[in-house]
C-alpha positions, 0 to 999 in steps of 0.5 A: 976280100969278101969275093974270095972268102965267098966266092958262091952263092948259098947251094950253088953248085958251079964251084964244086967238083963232081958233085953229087945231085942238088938234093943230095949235096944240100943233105951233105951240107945240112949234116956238114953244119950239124958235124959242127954243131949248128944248124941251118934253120934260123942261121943268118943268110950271110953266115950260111953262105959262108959255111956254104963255100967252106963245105964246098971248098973241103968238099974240092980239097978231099975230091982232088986228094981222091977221098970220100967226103961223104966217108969223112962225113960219117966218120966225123958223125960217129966221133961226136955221136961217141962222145956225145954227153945226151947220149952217155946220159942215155947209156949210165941210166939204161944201166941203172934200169937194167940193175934195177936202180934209179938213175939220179938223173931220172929222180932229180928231172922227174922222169919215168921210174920204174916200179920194182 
């Protein structure tokens, strides 16, 4: 059961149709683990292999439906960055700066005021 779950081994490229060179196919992998919020750094190998043969196989799945990974891959990076709480943090307290207010996340953290 494990052989058909992980058929390959982590980064290796004998599975994939037309992939793209090493270098570029781990930096698709690394972004591929981010879209789903993880990381590669201190993930356990057997985990990391796994997600490996997972992004393989979808990487086959879109190549043999004749669409872009990498398409897919921005557009998935675009979704999470839209709906992203850091970054809506960022957007209502820029606002706050620009009508000279004090942003209550700004006050309750300590961070930088601005002096009016």
């Amino acid at each position: 059961m494990e052989a058909e779950l992980t058929p390959w081994g982590l980064f290796d490229l004998s599975g994939a149709l037309n992939p793209d060179t090493p270098d570029t196919m781990r930096d698709h992998f690394r972004r591929f683990r981010a879209a789903r919020q993880k990381t590669i750094e201190g993930a356990d190998l057997e985990a990391l292999r796994r997600s490996w043969c997972t992004f393989i196989r979808r990487w086959n799945r879109m190549s043999e439906a004749g669409e872009s990974f990498v398409g897919w891959l921005a557009y998935r990076e675009k979704i999470l960055a839209d709906h992203s709480l850091a970054q809506l943090r960022e957007r209502v307290c820029q606002n706050a700066w620009n009508e000279d207010r004090l942003c209550f996340v700004n006050v309750k953290e300590g961070l930088a005021t601005k002096t009016r």
